[in-house]
Each structure stands twice: as structure tokens, then as C-alpha cells.
N, CA and C of each residue as an Amber inpcrd file, in Angstrom:
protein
   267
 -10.9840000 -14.9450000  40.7050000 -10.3240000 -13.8540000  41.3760000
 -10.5590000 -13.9330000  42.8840000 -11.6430000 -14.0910000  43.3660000
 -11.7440000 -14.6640000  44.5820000 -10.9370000 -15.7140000  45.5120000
 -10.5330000 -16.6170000  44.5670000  -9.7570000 -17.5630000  45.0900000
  -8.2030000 -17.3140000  44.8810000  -8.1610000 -16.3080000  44.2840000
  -6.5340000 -15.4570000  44.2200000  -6.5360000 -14.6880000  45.5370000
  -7.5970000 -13.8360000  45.3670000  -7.6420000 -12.9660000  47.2670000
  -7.2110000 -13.4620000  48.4460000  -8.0670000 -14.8110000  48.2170000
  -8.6770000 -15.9180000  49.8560000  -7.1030000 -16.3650000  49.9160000
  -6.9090000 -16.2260000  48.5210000  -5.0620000 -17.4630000  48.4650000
  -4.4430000 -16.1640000  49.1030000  -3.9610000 -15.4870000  48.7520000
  -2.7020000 -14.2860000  49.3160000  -3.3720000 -13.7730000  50.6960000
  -4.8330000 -13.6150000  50.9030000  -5.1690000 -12.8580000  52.1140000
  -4.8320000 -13.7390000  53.2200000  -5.3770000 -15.2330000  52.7490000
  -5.5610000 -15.9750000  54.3030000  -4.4260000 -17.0300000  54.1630000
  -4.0900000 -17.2730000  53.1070000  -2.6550000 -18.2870000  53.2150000
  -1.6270000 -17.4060000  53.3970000  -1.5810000 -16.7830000  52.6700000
  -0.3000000 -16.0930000  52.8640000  -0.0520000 -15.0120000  53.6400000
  -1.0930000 -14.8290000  54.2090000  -1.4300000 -13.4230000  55.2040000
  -0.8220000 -12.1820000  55.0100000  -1.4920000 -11.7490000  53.7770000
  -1.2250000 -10.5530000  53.4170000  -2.1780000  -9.7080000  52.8610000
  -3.2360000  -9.7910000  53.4300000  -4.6290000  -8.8540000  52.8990000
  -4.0390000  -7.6530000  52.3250000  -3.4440000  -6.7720000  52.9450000
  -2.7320000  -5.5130000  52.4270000  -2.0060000  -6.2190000  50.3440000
  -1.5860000  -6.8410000  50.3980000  -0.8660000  -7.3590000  49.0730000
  -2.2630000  -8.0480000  48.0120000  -3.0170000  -8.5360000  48.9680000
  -4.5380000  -9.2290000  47.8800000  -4.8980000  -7.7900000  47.7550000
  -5.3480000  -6.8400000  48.6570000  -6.2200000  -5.7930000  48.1660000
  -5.2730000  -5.2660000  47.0870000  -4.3770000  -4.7490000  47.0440000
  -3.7060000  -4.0130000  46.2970000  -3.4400000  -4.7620000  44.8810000
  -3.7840000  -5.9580000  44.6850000  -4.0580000  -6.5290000  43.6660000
  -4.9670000  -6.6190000  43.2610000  -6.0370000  -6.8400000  43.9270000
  -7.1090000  -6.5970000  42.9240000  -7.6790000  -4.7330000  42.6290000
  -6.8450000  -4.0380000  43.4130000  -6.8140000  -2.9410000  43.0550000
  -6.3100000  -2.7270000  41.3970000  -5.0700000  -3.3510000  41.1810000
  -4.7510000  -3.2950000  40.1970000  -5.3210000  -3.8220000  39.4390000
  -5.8730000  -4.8810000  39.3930000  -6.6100000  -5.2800000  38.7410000
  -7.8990000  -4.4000000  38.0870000  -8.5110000  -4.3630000  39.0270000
  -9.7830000  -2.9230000  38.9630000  -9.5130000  -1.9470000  37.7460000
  -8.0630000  -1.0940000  38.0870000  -7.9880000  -0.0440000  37.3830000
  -7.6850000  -0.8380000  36.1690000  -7.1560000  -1.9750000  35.9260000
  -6.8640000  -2.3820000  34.1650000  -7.6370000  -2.6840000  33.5540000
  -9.0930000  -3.6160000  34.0440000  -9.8070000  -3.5660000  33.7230000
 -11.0070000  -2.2090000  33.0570000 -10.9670000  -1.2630000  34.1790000
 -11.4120000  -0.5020000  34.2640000 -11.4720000   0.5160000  32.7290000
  -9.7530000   0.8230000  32.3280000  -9.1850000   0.8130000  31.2430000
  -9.2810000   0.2270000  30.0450000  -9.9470000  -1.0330000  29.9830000
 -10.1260000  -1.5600000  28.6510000 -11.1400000  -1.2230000  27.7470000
 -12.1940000   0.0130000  28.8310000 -13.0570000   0.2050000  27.8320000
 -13.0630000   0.9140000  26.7600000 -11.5090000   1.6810000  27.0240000
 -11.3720000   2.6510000  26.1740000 -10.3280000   1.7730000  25.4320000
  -9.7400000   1.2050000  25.3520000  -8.5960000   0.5740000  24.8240000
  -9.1420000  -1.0800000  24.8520000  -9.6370000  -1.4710000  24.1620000
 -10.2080000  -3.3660000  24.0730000  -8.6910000  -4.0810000  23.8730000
  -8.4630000  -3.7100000  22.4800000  -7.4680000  -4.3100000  21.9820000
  -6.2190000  -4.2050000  22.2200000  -5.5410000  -3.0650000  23.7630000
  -4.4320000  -3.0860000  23.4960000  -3.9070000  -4.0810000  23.9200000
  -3.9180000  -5.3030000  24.4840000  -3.0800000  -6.1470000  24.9620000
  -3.5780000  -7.0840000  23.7380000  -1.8260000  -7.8000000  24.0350000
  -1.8310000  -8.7690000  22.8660000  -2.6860000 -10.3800000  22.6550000
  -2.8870000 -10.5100000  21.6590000  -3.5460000 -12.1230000  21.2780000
  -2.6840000 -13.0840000  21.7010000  -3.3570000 -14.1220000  22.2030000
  -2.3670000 -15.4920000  22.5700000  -3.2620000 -16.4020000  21.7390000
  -4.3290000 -16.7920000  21.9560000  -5.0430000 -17.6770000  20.7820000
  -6.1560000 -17.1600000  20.3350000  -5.9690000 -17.4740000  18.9440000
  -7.4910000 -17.3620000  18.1730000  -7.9060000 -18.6850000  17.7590000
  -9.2340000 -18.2990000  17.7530000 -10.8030000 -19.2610000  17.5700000
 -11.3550000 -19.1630000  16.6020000 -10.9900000 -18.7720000  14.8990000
 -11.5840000 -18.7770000  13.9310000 -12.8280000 -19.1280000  13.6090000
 -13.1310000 -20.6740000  14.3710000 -14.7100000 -20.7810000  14.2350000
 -15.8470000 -20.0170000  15.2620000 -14.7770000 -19.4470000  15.9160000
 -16.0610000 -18.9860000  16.9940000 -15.5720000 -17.6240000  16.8930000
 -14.7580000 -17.0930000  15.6920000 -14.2930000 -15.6180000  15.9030000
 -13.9220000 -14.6810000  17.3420000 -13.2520000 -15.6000000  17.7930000
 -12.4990000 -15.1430000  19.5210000 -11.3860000 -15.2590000  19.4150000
 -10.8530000 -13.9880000  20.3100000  -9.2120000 -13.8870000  20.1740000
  -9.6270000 -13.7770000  21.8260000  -8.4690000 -14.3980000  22.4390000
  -7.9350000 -14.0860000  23.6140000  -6.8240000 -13.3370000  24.0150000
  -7.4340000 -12.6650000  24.7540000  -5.5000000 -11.3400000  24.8750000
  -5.3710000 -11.3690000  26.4150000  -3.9020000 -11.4740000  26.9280000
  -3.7570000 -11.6920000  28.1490000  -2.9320000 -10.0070000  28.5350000
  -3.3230000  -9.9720000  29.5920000  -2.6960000  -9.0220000  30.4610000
  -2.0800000  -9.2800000  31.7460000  -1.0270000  -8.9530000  32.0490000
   0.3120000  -8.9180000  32.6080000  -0.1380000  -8.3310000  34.0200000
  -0.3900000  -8.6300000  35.4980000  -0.6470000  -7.6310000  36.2590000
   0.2870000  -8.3340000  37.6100000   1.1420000  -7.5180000  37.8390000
   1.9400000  -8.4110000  38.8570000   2.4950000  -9.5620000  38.5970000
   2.1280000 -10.3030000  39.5050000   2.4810000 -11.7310000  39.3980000
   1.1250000 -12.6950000  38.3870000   0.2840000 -12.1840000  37.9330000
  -0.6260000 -12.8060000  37.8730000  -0.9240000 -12.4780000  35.7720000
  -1.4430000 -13.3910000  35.0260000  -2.1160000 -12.8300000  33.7870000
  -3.3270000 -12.9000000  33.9050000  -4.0790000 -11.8610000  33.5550000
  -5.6510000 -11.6190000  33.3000000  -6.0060000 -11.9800000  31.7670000
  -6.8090000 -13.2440000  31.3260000  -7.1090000 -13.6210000  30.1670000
  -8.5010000 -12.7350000  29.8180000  -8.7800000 -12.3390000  28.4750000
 -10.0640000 -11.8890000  28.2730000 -10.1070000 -11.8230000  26.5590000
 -11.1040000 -12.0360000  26.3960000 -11.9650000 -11.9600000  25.1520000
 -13.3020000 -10.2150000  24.7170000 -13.3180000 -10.3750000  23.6120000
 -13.6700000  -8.8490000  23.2260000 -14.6940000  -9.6880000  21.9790000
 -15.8470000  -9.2950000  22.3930000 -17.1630000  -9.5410000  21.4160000
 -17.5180000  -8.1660000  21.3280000 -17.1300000  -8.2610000  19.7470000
 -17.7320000  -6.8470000  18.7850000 -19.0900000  -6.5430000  18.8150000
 -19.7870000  -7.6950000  18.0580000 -21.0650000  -8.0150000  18.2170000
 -22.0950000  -7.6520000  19.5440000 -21.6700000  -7.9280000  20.7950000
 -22.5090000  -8.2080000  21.8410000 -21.4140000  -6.4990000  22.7850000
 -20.6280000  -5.7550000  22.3880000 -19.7580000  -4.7620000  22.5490000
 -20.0210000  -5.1760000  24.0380000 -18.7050000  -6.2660000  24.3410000
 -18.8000000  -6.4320000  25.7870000 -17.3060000  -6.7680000  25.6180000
 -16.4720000  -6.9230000  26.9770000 -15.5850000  -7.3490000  27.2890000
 -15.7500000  -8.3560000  28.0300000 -15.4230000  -9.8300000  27.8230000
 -15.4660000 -10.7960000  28.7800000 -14.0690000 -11.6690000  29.8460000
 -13.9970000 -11.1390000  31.0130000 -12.7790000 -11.9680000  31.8360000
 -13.1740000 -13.3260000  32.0880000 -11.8460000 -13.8260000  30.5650000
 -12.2380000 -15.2950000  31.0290000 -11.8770000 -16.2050000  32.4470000
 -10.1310000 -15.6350000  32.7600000  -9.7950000 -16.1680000  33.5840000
  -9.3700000 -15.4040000  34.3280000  -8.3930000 -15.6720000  35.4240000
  -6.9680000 -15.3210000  36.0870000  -6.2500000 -15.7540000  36.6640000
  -4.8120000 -16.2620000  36.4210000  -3.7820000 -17.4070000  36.4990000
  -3.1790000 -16.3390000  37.2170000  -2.1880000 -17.4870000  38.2050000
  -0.9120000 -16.9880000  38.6030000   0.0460000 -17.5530000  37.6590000
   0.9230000 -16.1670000  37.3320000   1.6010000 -16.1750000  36.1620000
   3.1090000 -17.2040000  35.8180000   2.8510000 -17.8910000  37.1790000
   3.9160000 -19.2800000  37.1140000   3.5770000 -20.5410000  36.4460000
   1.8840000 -19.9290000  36.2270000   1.6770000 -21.6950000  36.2480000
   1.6300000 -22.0700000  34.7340000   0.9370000 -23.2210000  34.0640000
   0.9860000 -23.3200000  32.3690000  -0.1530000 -22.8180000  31.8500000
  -0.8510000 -21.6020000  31.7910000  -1.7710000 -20.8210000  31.4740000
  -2.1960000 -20.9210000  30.4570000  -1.1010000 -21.2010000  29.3700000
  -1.7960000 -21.0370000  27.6160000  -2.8690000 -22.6060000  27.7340000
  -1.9020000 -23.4710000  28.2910000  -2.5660000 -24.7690000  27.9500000
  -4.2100000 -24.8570000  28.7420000  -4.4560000 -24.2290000  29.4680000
  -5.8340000 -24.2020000  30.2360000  -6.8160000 -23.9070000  29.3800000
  -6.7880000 -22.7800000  28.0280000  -7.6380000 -22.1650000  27.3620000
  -8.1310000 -22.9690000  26.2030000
């Protein structure tokens, strides 16, 4: 996520457009504690009992995983939503 900021703040010179993204970001995250599961599965991991569910934020998908067990939410990634994302995971 850092290197999403540094990319839109200082390449593209738009600090106003990075903050406000990871603003958004913030609040969706923020949100999952009450809601884990609402975004949808893209792959499951049967042997390692992991589902990955991506979320939609702008231009960008936020990948994350949900351990029952350890009751955590983990952000695996965050792609810009042009690029080939499923295949990275």
C-alpha cells in the first residue's frame, strides 16, 4: 500500500487522490470487522483451509484472508485493478 501512495502521490502528483484512497481504503477495512465474509471468494486453499476474498476499492482490489482460528483478518495484498491479480496469489 505504500508503494500505491508513493505511485499516485509522487508519480502522478496527486497526493490529494493517494490520500483519499487510502482513506477509502481505511474505512473498508475498518468495516470488515463486523462483516469478514462479505466480499466474495476468488480462491480457496483446502489444504491450508484459506479462502481469499477480494474487495473492489476504486481503481484498485484489496485481497484478504479470514482465520477463524487465530480471529484475525489478514491483508494479503493490493493490486491495481488493471493488472493480472488472480494469477499473483
Amino acid at each position: 500500500m505504500d508503494y500505491i501512495y508513493n505511485y499516485i502521490s509522487n508519480k502522478l502528483f496527486a497526493s490529494k487522490a493517494a490520500k483519499e484512497l487510502m482513506n477509502a481504503v481505511e474505512d473498508v477495512v475498518q468495516n470488515l470487522k463486523y462483516m469478514p465474509r462479505a466480499y466474495r471468494v476468488i480462491k480457496k486453499f483446502p489444504e491450508l483451509e484459506l479462502e481469499y476474498r477480494r474487495i473492489t476499492i476504486r481503481n484498485y482490489v484489496l485481497i484478504y484472508t479470514v482465520s477463524e482460528k487465530e480471529k484475525t483478518i489478514y491483508i494479503v495484498h493490493m493490486y491495481y485493478g488493471g493488472s493480472n491479480y488472480l494469477n499473483r496469489i
